[in-house]
C-alpha positions as CSV (number, residue, x, y, z in Angstrom):
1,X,78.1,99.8,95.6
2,X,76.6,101.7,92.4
3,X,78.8,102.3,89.7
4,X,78.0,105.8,89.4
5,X,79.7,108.6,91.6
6,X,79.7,112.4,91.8
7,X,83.5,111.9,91.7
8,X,85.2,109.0,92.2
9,X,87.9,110.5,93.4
10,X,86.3,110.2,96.9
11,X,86.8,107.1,97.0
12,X,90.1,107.5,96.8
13,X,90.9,110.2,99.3
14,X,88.7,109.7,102.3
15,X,88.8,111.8,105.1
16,X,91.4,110.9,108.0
17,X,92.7,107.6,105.8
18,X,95.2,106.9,103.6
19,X,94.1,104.5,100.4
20,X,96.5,101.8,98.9
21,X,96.2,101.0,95.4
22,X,97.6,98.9,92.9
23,X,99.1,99.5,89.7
24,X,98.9,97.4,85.9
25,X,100.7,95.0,85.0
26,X,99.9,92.8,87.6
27,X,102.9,90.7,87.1
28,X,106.9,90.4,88.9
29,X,108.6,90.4,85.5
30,X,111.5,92.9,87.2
31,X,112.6,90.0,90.0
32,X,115.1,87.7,89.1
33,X,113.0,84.6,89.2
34,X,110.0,86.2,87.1
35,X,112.8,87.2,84.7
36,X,113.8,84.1,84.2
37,X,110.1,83.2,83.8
38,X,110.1,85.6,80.9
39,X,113.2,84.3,79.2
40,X,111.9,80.8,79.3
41,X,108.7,81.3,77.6
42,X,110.5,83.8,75.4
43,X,109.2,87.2,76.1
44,X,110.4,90.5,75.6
45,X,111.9,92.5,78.4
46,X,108.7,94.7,79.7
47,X,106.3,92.6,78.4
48,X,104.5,91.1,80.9
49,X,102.7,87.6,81.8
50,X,99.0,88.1,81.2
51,X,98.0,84.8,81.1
52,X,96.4,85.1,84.6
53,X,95.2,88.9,84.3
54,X,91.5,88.1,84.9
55,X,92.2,86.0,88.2
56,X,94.4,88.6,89.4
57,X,92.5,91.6,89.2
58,X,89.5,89.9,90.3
59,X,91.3,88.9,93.8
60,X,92.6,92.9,93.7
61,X,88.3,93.7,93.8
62,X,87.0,91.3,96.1
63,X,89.9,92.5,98.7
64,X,88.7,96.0,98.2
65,X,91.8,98.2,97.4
66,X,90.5,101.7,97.1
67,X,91.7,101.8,93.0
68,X,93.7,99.7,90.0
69,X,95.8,102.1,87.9
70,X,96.6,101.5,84.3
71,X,99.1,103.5,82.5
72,X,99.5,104.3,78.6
73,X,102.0,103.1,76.4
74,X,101.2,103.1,72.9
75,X,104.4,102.1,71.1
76,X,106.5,99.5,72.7
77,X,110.6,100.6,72.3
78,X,112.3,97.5,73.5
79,X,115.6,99.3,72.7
80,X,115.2,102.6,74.4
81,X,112.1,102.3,77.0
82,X,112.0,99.0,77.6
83,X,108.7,98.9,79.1
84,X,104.9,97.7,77.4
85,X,103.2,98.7,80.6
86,X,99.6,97.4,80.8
87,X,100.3,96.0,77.1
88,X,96.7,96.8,75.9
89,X,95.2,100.2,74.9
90,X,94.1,102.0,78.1
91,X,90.2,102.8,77.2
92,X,89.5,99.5,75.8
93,X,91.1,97.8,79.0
94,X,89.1,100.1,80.8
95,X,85.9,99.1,79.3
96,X,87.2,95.3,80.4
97,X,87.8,96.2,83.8
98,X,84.3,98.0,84.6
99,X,82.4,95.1,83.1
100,X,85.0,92.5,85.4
101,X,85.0,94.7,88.7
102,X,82.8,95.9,91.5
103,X,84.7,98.3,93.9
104,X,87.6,99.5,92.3
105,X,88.2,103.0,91.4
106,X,89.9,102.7,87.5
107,X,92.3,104.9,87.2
108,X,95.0,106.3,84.2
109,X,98.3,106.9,85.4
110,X,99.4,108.4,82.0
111,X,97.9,108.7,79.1
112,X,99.4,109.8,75.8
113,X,97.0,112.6,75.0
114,X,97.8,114.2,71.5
115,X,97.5,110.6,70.2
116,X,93.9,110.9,70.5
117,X,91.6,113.3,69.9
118,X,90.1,115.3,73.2
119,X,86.1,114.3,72.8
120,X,87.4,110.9,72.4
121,X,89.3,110.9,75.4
122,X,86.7,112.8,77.8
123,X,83.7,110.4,76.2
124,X,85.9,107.1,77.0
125,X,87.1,108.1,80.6
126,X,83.5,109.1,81.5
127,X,84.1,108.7,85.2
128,X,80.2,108.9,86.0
129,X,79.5,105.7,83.9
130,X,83.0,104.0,84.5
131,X,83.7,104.7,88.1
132,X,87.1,105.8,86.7
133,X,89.9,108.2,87.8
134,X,90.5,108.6,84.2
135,X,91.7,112.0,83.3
136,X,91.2,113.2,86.9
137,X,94.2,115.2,88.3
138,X,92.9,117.1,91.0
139,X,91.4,116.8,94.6
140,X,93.5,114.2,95.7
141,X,97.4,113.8,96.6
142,X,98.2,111.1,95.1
143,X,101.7,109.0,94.9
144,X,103.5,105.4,93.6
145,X,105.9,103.0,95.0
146,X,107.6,100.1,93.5
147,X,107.0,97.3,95.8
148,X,109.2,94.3,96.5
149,X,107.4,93.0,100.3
150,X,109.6,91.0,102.3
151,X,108.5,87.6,103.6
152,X,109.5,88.7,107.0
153,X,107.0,91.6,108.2
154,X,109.6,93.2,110.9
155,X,112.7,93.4,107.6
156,X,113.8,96.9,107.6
157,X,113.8,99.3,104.5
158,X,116.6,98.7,101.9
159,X,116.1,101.3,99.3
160,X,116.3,101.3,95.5
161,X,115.0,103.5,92.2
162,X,111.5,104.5,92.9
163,X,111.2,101.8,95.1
164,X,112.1,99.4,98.2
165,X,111.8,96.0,99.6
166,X,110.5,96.1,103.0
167,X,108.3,93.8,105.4
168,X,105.0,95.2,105.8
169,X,105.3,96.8,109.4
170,X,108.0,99.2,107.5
171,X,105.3,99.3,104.6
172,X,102.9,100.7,107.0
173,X,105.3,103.0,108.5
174,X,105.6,104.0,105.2
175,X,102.0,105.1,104.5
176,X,101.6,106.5,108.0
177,X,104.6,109.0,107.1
178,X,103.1,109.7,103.7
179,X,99.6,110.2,105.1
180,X,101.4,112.7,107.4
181,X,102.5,114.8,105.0
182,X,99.1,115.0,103.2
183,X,99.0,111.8,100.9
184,X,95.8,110.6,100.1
185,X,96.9,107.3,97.8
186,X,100.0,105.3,97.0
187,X,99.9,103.4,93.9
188,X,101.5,100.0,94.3
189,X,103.5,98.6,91.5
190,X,104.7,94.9,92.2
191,X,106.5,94.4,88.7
192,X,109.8,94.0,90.9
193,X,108.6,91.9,93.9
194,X,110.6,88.6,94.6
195,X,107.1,86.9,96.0
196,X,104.3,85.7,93.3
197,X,101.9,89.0,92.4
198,X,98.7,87.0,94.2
199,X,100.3,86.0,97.5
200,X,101.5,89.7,98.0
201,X,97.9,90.7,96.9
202,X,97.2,88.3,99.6
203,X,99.4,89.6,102.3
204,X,98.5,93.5,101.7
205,X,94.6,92.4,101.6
206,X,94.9,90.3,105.0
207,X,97.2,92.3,107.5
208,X,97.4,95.9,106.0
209,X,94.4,97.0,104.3
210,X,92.1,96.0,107.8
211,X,95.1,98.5,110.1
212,X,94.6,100.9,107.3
213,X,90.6,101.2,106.9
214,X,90.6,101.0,111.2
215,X,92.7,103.8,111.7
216,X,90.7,105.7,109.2
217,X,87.7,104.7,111.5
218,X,88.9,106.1,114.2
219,X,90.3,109.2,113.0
220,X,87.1,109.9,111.2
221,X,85.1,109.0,114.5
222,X,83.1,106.3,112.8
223,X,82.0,103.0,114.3
């Protein structure tokens, strides 16, 4: 696939198919165990484990999600926000992640505009040469859900902020309802799943992504 795109939004709403995606930082910190992780090795609350970031997003690519979303979060305010979100400044991780990653559309869920000046920001989330959503915030309905997936794929829905744990038959019940209302994407976030970040990865690559990209086949027509 060439890095360069008329719009990469396209790759992100495609005709008759709903894209998952997954959101920065690729770690569980908000589950009990992986907060426990974090008070061990002595970690802030919201900052993340990044010690494994290049393995992880590299499994996120080679499963082909449709994008990776990083948002912006320039001061980290233990006391009253609590979160560092994808802990490093969003353009230069951007620049990492196009040099690491073949598929993926980048994409900025937030970014803390009059922090920066506008050329700046247009010349850094250059889509054409990044394959990046950067910036983007039309042509495509898209949405986010906090994901905590259930080891059990037939566990019913028990709700929560922003967020629900779910087996992934209710997961995909879940993008088929949201695709029928006109959603394009869903941002995933994992930061509160109970299971390890790669063996959800693993899970959502294997059994939902393939039922996702077939039923997109055959509402579309294709082969």
């Amino acid at each position: 696939m060439s890095l360069v795109q008329d719009n990469a939004l396209d790759l992100i709403a495609r005709p008759g198919q709903i894209t998952p995606g997954i959101e920065l930082p690729l770690d569980h910190d908000g589950s009990p165990a992986g907060d426990a992780r974090r008070q061990q090795e002595g970690r802030p609350y919201g900052v993340p484990d990044l010690s494994h970031y290049p393995e992880h997003v590299r499994q996120i690519d080679e499963a082909r999600f449709a994008a990776l979303w990083l948002r912006d979060v320039p001061v980290f305010d233990p006391r009253h926000f609590g979160d560092a979100g994808s802990v490093y400044d969003p353009f230069v991780n951007l620049g990492y992640l196009a040099g690491a990653m073949k598929n993926v559309v980048l994409g900025t869920a937030a970014v803390v505009l009059p922090l920066r000046h506008p050329m700046m920001v247009a010349k850094a989330a250059d889509f054409r040469s990044l394959r990046s959503a950067a910036g983007q915030g039309r042509g495509a309905f898209i949405s986010a859900f906090r994901l905590d997936l259930a080891d059990d794929p037939d566990e019913g829905v028990t709700p929560r902020r922003f967020a629900a744990r779910l087996g992934r038959h209710a997961f995909l019940d879940h993008m088929a309802r949201l695709q029928g209302v006109g959603g394009d994407h869903l941002a995933v976030l994992l930061r509160l799943s109970r299971r390890p970040v790669p063996e959800v990865i693993d899970e959502l690559a294997t059994d939902v992504l393939p039922h996702l990209n077939s039923a997109g086949a055959q509402k579309t027509g294709a082969a």
